[in-house]
N, C-alpha and C positions, 0 to 999 in steps of 0.2 A: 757416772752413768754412761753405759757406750751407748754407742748411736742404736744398734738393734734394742735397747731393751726401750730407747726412748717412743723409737714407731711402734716395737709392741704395746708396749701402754697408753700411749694413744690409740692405738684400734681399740681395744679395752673399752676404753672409757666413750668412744665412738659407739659401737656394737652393746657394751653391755656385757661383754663375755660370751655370747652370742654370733657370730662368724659367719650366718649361713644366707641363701637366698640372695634376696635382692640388698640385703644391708652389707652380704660380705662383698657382693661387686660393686656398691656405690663405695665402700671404704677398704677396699682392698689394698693389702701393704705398700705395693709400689705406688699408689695413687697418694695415698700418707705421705710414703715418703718424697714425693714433690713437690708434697703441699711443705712440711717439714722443714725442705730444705728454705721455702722460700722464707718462711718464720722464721727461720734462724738468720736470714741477713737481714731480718728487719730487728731482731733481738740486738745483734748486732751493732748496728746504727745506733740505735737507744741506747747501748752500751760508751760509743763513742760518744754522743751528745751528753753523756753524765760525766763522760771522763773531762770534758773541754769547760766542763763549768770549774772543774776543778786542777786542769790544766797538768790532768795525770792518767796520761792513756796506757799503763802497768796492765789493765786488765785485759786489753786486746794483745796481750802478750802470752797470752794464756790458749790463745786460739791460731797461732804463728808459730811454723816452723821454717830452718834455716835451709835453702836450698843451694847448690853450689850449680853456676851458670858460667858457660866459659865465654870470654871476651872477642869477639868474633870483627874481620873487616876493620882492624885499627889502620888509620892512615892520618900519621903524624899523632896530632893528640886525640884524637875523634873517632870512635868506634861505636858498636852496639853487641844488644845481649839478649837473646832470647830469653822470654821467662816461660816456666814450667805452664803455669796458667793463666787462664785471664786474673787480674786482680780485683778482689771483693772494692766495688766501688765505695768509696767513701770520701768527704772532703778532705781538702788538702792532700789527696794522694795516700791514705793514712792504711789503707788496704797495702800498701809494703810499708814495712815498718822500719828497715834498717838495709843500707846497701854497703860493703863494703871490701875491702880484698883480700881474698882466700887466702892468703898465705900472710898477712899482717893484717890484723880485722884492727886497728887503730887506725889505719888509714878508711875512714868514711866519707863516701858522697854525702854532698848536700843537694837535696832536690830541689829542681827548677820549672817553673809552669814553662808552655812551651812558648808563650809570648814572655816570657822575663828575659831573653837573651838579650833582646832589641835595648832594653832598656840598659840591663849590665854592662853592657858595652861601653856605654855611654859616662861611667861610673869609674872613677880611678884605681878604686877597689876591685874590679876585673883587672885590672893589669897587675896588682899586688898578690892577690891572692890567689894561691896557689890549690884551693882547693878543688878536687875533682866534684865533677856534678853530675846526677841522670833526672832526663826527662821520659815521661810515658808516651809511647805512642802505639796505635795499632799497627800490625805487621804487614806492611805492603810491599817487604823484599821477595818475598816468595809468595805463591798461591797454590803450592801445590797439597795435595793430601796431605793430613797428619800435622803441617806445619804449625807452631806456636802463632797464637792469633796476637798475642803483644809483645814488642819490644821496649827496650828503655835504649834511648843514645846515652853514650856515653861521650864525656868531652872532660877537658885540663886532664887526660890521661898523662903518666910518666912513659918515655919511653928510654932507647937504651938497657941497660944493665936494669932499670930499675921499672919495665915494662911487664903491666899484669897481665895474669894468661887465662885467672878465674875471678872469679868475683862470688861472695857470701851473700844473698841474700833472704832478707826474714817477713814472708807474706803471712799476712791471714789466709787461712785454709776454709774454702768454703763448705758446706757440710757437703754436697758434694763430692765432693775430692776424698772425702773419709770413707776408709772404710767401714764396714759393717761391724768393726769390731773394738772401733780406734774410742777413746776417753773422748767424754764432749765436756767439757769445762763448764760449770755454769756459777752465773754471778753471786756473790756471795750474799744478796739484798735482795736475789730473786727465792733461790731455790729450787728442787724439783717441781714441785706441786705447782707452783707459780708459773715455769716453765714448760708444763704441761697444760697448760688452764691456758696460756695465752696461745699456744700452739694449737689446739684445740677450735677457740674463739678465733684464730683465725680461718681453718677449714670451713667452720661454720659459715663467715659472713660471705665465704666465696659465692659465687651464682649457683645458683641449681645447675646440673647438665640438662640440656635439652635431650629429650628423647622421644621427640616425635618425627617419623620420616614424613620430612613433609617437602623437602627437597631442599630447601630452605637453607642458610647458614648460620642464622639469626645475626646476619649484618646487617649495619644501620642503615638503614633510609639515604640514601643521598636525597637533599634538596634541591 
C-alpha cells in the first residue's frame, strides 16, 4: 500500500465517502496525514518491542534505507557525520540500524551511549580493539539554515592510505520523510485493515479542536 492510498482510506472511513462541509475540514487530507504520520512511529515502536522479545529486529528492516553521508572534520581518529534526518527515536539507538564504510561495508561501527566512553576507557579491551564506533548527538556545530539537526561522532577511525571519506548508513525512514508515492511496509500479523483501524482509533482519541474565539489558548492553569 503507498502512503497516498493509506490517507485516502482513512479519510474514507473518517467521512464516510462523504468529504464535504464541516466533516471535510475537521478531516481533511493534510490534517490525516499528521495525524498518520504520528501513528506510524507508534506502530513502529510496537513493532520494535515484538522484535526484542524475540531478539530479531529483520522487520524494522523493511522501513530503512541506506544513505551515503560523507566523513567530515577528521582529526587523527576522531570525526563526525551529518545524517540526512533526525532519527526515528527508538531504544538503544535502534532508529539507525547499521553504520558502516562506503567503499568496504564489512568494516561496521559499533555504537556507543554517549557516557560509555568514560567507562571504556577504563577497560583493556579499548586499547585492543580496533573497532571504529558512533555515538548520536544533536547538531551544535552549525546553526545556520537548512543545517542537519543530528550528528553521530565518529572515533577509532583509520587514517593514512586507509582513511574513509563516506560512510553507508541504514535509518528508519519516518513516514514523513516518504513520499506520497513510496511502498509503506506493513507487519505481516497486522495487515491493512488492522493498520487502518489503529490509525483511525488513534485520530479519534486525539482532543477535540477547540473552536471557540474566546481569546483563550486552552492552557493549563498555573497554580
Amino acid at each position: 500500500m503507498k502512503k497516498i492510498q493509506l490517507i485516502e482510506a482513512i479519510v474514507d472511513h473518517l467521512t464516510g465517502g462523504d468529504a464535504t462541509g464541516d466533516t471535510q475540514g475537521q478531516f481533511h487530507p493534510l490534517i490525516v496525514k499528521s495525524h498518520v504520520e504520528m501513528a506510524f512511529n507508534q506502530i513502529v515502536y510496537q513493532v520494535w518491542l515484538n522484535s526484542k522479545k524475540f531478539s530479531d529486529y529483520s522487520q524494522l528492516d523493511a522501513w530503512s534505507r541506506t544513505f551515503e553521508i560523507q566523513v567530515v572534520g577528521q582529526v587523527g581518529t576522531i570525526a563526525y557525520s551529518y545524517l540526512p534526518f533526525s532519527p526515528l527515536q527508538l531504544p538503544d539507538n535502534k532508529g539507525i540500524r547499521q553504520v558502516c564504510n562506503h567503499d568496504d561495508n564489512s568494516v561496521v561501527f559499533a555504537y556507543l551511549e554517549a557516557t560509555a566512553n568514560a567507562i571504556f576507557s577504563e577497560l583493556e579491551v579499548s586499547t585492543i580493539d580496533d573497532t571504529p564506533t558512533f555515538r548520536l548527538e544533536q547538531n551544535n556545530l552549525s546553526s545556520g539554515a537548512g543545517e542537519e539537526s543530528h550528528i553521530i561522532k565518529l572515533e577509532k577511525l583509520p587514517i593514512g592510505e586507509d582513511a574513509m571519506s563516506s560512510l553507508d548508513i541504514m535509518m528508519i525512514v519516518p513516514l514523513e520523510r516518504m513520499s506520497d508515492y513510496d511502498d509503506i511496509a506493513i507487519p505481516a500479523e497486522m495487515g491493512e485493515d488492522a493498520l487502518i483501524k489503529q490509525i483511525i482509533d488513534f485520530i479519534r482519541d486525539k482532543p477535540s479542536q477547540d473552536t471557540i474565539n474566546d481569546q483563550n489558548a486552552n492552557r493549563p492553569v498555573m497554580q
